[in-house]
C-alpha positions in Angstrom: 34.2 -0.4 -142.6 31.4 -2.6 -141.3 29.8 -1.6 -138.4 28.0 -3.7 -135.4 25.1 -3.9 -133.4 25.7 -5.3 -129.7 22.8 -6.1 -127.3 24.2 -6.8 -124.0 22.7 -8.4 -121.8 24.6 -7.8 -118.1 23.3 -6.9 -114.6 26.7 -6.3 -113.0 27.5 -2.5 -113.7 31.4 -3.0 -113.3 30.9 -5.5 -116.1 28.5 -3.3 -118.1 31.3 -0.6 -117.6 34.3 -2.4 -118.8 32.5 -3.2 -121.8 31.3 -0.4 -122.7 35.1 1.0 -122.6 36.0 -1.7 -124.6 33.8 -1.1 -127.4 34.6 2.5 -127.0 37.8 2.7 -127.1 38.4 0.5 -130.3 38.6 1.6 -134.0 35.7 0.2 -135.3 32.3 1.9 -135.4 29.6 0.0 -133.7 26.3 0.3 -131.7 25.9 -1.1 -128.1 22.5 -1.6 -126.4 22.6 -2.7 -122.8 19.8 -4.1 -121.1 20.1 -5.5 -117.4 17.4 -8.9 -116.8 16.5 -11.5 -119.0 12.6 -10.8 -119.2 14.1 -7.3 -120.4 16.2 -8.7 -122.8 13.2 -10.9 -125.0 10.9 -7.2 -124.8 13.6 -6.0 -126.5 14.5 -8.8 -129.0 10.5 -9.1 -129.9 10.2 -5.1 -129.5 7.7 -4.8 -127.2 6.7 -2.3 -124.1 9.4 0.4 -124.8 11.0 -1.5 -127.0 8.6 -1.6 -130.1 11.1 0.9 -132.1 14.6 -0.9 -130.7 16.9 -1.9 -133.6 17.6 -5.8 -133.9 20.9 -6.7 -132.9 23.6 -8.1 -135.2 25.1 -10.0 -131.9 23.9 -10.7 -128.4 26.0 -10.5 -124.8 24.1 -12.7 -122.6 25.2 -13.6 -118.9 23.9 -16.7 -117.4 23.1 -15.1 -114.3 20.2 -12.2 -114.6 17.2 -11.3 -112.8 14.0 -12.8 -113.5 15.1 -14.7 -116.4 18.6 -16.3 -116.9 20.4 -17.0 -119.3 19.3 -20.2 -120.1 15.7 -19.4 -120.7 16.6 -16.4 -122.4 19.0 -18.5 -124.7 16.0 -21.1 -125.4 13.6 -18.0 -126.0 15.6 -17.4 -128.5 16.6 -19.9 -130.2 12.9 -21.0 -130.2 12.1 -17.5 -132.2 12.0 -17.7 -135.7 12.7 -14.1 -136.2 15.5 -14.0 -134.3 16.8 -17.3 -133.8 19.9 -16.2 -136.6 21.4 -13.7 -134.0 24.5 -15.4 -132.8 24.5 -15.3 -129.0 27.7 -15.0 -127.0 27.5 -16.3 -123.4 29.4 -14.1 -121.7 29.5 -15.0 -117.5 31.3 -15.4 -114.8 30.3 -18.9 -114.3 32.9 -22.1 -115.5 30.4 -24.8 -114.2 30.3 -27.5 -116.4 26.3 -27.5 -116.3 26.7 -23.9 -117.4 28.6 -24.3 -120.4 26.5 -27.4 -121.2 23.2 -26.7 -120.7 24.5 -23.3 -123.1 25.8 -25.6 -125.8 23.1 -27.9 -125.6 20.6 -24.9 -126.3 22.8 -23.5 -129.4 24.7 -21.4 -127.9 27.3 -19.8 -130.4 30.1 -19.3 -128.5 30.9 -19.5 -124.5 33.4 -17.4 -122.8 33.9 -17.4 -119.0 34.8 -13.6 -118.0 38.0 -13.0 -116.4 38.8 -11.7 -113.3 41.2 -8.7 -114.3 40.0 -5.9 -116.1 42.9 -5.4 -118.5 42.0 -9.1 -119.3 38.6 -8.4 -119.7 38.9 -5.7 -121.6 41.1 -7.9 -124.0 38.5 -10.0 -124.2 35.7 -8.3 -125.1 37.9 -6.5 -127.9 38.7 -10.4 -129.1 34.9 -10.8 -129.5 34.4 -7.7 -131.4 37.2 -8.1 -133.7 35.6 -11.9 -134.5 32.6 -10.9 -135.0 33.4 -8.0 -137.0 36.8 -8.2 -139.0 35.7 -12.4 -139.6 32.6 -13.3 -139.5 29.9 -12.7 -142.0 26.9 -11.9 -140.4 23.8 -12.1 -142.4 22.9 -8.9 -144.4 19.2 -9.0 -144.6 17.1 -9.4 -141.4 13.9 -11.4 -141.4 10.6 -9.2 -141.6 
């Protein structure tokens, strides 16, 4: 069974709790890494400070709303990074503004989900994602040195 390797990218600890029990509780065997601000989120994707040994993701979580860097900038950090640019990025928020979703798509988002309210529905959700990404889509086998 293919396994996968989540950074999430979430300040809200309800949120960061739900989907962690999400990924927990399902069948399939994967790795979650949670980091809580933008600025945290590129030392981890360019594995730097504490992060110089942190495994690349296969998938990135990433809210629009986060301390000192949003989502946005975090997006166009990444997408501006030839070594990890190929990391499909999930925007996973609260926020349904229209500016939201198209300043995401407009910076190559792959995929934009507004979070619901509910927890049984979020936690529906987040399985969703994890079964796309997982049981569908081929993610790329060999990660740039």
């Amino acid at each position: 069974m293919k396994s996968i390797h989540i950074l999430l990218v979430e300040d809200n600890e309800g949120d960061v709790f739900l989907t962690t029990e999400a990924f927990n509780e399902s069948k399939i065997s994967n790795k979650l890494s949670i980091v809580r601000d933008g600025w945290e989120a590129i030392q981890f994707l360019e594995k730097k400070g504490k992060y110089t040994t942190a495994e690349s993701p296969d998938l990135i979580l990433l809210d629009v709303n986060l301390p000192k860097m949003n989502g946005h900038e975090v997006l166009i950090n990444i997408k501006a990074n030839d070594k990890i640019k190929h990391i499909p990025v999930i925007m996973l928020t609260t926020s349904s503004s229209e500016q939201d979703i198209y300043q995401s798509y407009k910076n190559y988002v792959n995929c934009y989900i507004t979070k619901p309210i509910e927890a049984n529905d979020f936690l529906k959700v987040v399985s969703s994602i994890e079964n796309f990404w997982i049981s569908i889509v081929e993610l790329p086998k060999v990660k740039p040195i």
